[in-house]
C-alpha positions as CSV (number, residue, x, y, z in Angstrom):
1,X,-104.8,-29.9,-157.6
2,X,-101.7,-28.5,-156.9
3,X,-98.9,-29.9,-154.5
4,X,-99.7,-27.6,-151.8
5,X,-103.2,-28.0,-151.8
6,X,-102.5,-31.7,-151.9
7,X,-100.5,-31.7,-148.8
8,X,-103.4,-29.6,-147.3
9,X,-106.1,-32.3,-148.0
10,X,-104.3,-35.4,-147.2
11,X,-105.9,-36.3,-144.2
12,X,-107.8,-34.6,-141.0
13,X,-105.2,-33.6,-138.2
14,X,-108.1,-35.1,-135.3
15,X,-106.3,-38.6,-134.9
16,X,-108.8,-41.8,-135.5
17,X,-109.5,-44.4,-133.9
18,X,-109.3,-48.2,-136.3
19,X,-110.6,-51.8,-135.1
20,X,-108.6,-54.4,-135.6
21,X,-110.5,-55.2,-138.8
22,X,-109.2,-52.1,-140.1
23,X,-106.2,-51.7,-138.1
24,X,-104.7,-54.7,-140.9
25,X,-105.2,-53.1,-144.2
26,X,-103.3,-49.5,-144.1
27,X,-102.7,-47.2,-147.5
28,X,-100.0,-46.6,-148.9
29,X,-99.1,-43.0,-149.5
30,X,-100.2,-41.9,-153.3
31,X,-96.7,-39.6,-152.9
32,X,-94.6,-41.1,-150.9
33,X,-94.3,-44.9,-151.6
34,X,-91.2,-45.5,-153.7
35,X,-90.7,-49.0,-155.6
36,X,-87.2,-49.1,-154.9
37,X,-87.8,-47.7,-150.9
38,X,-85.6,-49.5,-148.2
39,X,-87.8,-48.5,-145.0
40,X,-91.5,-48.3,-144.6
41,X,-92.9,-45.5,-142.2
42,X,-96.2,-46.6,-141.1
43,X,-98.6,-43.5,-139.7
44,X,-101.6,-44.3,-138.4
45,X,-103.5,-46.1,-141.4
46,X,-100.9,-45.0,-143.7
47,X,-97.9,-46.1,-145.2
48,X,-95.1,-44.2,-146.6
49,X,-92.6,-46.5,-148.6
50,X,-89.0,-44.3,-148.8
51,X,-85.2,-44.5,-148.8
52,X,-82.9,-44.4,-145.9
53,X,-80.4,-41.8,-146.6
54,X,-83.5,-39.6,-147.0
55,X,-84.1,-40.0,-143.5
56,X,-80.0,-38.9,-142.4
57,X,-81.5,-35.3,-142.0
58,X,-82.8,-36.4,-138.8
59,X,-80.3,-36.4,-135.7
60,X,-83.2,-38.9,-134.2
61,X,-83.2,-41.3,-137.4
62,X,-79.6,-41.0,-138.3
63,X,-78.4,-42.4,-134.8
64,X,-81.5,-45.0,-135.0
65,X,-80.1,-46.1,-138.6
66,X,-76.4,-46.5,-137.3
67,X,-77.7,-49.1,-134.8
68,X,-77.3,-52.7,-135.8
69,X,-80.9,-54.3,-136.2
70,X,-81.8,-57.4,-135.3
71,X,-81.9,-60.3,-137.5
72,X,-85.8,-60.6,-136.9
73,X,-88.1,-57.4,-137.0
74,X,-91.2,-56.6,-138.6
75,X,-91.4,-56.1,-142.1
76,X,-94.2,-54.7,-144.8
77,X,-93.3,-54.6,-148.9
78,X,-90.2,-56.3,-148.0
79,X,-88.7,-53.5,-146.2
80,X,-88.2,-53.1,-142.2
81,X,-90.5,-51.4,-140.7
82,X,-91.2,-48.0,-138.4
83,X,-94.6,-48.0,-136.3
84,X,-94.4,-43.9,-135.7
85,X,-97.2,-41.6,-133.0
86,X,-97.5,-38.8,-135.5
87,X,-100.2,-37.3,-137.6
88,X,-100.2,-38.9,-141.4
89,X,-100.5,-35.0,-142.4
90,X,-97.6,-34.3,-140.7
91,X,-95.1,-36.5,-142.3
92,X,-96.8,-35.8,-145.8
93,X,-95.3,-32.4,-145.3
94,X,-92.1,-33.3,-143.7
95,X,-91.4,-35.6,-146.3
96,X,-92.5,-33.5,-149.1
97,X,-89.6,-31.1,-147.2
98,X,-87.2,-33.7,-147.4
99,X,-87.2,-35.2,-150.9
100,X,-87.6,-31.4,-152.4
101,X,-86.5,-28.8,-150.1
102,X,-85.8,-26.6,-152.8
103,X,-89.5,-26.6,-154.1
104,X,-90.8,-26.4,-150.5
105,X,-89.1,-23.1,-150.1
106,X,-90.6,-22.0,-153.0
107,X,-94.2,-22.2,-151.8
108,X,-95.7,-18.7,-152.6
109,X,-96.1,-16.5,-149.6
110,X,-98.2,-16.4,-147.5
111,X,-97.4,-20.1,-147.1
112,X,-100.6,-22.4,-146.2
113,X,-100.6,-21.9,-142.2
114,X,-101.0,-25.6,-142.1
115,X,-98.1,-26.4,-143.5
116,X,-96.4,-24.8,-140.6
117,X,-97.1,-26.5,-137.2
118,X,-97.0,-30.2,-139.5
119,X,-93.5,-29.2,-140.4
120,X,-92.7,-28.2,-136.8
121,X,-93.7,-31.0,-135.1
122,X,-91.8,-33.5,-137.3
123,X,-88.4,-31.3,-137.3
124,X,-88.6,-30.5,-133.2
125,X,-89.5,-34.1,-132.6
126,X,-86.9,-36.1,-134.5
127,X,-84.4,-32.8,-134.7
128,X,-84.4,-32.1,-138.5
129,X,-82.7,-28.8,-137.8
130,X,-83.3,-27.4,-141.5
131,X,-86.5,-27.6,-141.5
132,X,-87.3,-26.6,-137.6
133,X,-85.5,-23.5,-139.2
134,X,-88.0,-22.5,-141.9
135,X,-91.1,-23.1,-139.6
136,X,-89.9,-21.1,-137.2
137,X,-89.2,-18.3,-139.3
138,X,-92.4,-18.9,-140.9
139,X,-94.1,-18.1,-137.3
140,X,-91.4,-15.2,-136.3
141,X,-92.2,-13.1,-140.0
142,X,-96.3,-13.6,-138.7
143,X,-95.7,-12.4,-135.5
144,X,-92.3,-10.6,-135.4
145,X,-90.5,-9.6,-132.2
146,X,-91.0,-5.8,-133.4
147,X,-94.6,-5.7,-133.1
148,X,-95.1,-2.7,-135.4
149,X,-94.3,-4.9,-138.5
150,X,-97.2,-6.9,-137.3
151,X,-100.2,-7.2,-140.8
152,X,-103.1,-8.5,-141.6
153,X,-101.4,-11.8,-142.1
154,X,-101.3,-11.8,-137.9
155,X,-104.7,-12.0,-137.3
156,X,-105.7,-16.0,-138.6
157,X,-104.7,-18.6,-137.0
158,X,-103.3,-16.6,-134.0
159,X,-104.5,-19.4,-131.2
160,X,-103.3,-22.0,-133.1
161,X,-99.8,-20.6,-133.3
162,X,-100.0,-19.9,-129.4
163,X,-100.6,-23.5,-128.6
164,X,-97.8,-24.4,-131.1
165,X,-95.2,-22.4,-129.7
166,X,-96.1,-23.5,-126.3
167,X,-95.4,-26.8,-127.8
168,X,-92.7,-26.5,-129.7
169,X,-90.7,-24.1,-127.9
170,X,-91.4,-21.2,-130.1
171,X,-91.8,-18.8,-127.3
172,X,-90.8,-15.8,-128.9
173,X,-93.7,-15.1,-130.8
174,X,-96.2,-15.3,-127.4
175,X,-96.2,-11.2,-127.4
176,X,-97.2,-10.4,-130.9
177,X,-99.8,-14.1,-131.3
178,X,-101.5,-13.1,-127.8
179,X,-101.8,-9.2,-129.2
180,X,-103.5,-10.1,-132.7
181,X,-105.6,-12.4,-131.2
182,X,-106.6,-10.1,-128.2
183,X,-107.5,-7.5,-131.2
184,X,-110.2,-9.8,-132.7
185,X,-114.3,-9.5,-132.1
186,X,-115.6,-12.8,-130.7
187,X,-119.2,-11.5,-132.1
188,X,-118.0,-11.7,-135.7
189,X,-116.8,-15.4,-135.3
190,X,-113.6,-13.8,-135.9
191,X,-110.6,-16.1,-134.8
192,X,-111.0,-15.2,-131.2
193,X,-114.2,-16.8,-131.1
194,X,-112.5,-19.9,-131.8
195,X,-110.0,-19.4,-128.4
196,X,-111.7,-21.8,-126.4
197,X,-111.2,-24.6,-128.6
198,X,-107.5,-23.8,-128.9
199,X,-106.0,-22.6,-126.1
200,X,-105.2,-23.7,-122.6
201,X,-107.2,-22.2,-119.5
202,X,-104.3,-20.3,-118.4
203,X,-103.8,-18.6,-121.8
204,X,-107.5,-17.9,-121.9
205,X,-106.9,-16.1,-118.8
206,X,-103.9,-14.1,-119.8
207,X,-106.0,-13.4,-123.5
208,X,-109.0,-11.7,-121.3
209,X,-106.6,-10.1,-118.8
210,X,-104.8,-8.7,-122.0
211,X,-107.8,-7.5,-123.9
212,X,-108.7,-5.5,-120.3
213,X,-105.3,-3.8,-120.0
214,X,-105.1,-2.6,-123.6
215,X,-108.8,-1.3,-123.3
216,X,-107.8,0.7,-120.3
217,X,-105.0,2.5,-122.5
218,X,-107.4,3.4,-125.0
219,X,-110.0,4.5,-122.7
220,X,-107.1,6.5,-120.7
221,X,-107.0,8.4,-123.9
222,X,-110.3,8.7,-125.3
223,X,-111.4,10.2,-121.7
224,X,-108.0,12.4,-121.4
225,X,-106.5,12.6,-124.9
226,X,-104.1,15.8,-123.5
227,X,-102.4,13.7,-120.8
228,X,-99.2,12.1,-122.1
229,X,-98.9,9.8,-119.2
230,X,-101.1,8.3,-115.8
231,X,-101.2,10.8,-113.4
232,X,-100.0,13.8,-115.0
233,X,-101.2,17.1,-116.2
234,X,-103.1,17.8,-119.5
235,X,-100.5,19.0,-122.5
236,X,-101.4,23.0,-122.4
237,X,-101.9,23.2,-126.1
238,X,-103.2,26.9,-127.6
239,X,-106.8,27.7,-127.8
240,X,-106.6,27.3,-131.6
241,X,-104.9,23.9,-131.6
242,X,-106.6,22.3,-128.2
243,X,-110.1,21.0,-129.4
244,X,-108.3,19.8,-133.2
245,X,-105.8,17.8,-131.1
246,X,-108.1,16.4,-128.4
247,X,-111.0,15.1,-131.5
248,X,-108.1,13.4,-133.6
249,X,-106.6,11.3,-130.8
250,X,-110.4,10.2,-129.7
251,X,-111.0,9.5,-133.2
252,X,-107.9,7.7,-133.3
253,X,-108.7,5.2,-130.4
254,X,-112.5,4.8,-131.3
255,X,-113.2,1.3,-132.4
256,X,-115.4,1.2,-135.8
257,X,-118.6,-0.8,-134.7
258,X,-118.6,-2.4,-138.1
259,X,-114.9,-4.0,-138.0
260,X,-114.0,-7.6,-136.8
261,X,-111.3,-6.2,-134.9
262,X,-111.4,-3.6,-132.2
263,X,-108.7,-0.3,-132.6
264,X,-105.6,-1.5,-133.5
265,X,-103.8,0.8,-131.5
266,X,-100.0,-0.2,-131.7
267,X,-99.9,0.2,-135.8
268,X,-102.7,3.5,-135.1
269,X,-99.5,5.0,-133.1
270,X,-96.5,4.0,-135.0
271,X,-98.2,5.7,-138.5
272,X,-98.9,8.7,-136.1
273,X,-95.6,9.2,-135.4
274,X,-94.2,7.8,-138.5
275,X,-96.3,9.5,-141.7
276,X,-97.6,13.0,-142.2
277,X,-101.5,13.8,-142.2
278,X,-101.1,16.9,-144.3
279,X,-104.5,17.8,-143.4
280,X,-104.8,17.9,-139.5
281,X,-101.2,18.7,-139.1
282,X,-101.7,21.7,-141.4
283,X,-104.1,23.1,-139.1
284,X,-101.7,22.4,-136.1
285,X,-99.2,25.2,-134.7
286,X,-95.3,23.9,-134.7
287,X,-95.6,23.7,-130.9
288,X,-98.7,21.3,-130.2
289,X,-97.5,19.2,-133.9
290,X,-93.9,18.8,-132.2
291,X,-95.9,17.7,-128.4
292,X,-98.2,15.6,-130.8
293,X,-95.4,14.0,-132.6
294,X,-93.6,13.6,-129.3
295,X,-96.4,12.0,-127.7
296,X,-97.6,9.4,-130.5
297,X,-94.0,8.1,-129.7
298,X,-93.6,8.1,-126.2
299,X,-97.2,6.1,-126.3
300,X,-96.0,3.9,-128.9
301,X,-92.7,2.4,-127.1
302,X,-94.8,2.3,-123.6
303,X,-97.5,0.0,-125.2
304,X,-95.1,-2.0,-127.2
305,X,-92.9,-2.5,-123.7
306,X,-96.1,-3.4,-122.0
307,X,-97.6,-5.7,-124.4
308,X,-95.8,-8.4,-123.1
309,X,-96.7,-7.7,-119.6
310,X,-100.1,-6.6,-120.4
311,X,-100.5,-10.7,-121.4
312,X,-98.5,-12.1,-118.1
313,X,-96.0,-13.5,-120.6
């Protein structure tokens, strides 16, 4: 078993509940319990023996440290000791960060979504400002600002990471989180049939509200693929170009019944407007091909400005 894989499996993020019996006898960490360690961190049932100076990264630890101690306080392996609310996991990943930053960057991409919110909740919590750093970016290169550099990598965990930002202040990535998971099929136990479990009622409602609003765009131009914008006339394309133009865009915002996710119509617009199809824009006349163009990104930048409004963030 690798390291990653080892800081996946350490223990269940659900917090247990002990009885006194077993509330006495905690573990010490298999990684993190260091002979010549100064402070013990206790977590839950486990134990994590380490050094001091490790711990300096921390604005919370560093000005807790600089504090004179008293000449009694508990103790464990004959070190002081630290009685912290966290989750055992995610110290095992913050400390993992602290002893070898170097090799944490390292991890091969796609990092281990889990890895993420544990290192997050340590670094926002006792201000470890490296490390809030890299989790962060983690979350903005899965869903980026700039919508149309959204992947395939969007799509797991999207919930989770909407609950995570709302905890840890990682707003910025709402628009892009909300829109992969509002693209997902409940019916294929996708990770939008997991919303419920995940997700506050308010951001359930802003999901479904979502999912509505972008179905209404795509129904606007399934049932008037012509009209470049609500309310206005149909593009008069030629005879010879009208029907081509009108079956490609319907095509184009069809969902495939067989897919876990629904028409992914953002990314569907941006490689309209972005890459040739030699094909159908052979068979187009310069004038409906430069409307076409035109219109693929004039829809584009309206849905990516509305996304965010589409979701009531």
């Amino acid at each position: 078993m690798d390291e990653t894989e080892d800081l996946l499996s350490f223990p269940p993020l659900k917090r247990q509940r002990y009885d006194s019996q077993t509330r006495s006898h905690p573990t010490a960490s298999s990684s993190f319990f260091f002979h010549d360690g100064d402070i013990v961190l206790e977590v839950e049932q486990h134990l994590f023996k380490i050094h001091k100076h490790r711990l300096k990264c921390s604005v919370i630890f560093s000005d807790m440290l600089d504090i004179p101690q008293p000449d009694v306080i508990d103790s464990m392996h004959g070190c002081p000791v630290v009685r912290l609310m966290d989750s055992p996991q995610d110290w095992q990943v913050a400390l993992r960060w602290i002893y070898d930053p170097t090799g944490f960057r390292l991890i091969p991409e796609p990092v281990p979504f889990p890895l993420i919110p544990s290192a997050l909740r340590i670094a926002t919590k006792y201000e470890i400002g490296a490390l809030r750093k890299w989790a962060v970016g983690q979350l903005r290169a899965r869903w980026p600002s700039d919508l149309e550099r959204m992947g395939s990598s969007s799509l797991p965990c999207a919930a989770e990471a909407i609950a995570l930002a709302r905890e840890c202040d990682v707003l910025e990535i709402l628009p892009a989180a909300f829109y992969a998971l509002s693209l997902q099929r409940w019916c294929y136990n996708a990770e939008g049939g997991r919303s419920h479990l995940v997700l506050s009622p308010t951001d359930i409602r802003r999901l479904i509200v979502g999912r509505e609003r972008l179905s209404d765009v795509c129904k606007q131009i399934l049932f008037e693929p012509l009209v470049s914008r609500p309310a206005g006339l149909p593009f008069d394309a030629c005879h010879q170009c009208r029907e081509p133009l009108q079956r490609y865009w319907r095509e184009k915002v069809m969902s495939d019944p067989q897919s876990p996710v629904e028409c992914w119509l953002l990314r569907e617009l941006y490689t309209i407007a972005t890459q040739r199809d030699e094909l159908f824009e052979s068979a187009i006349c310069a004038q409906c091909l430069a409307w076409h163009k035109d219109v693929a990104w004039m829809r584009f930048y309206g849905l990516k400005a509305s996304i965010p409004q589409f979701f009531c963030l």
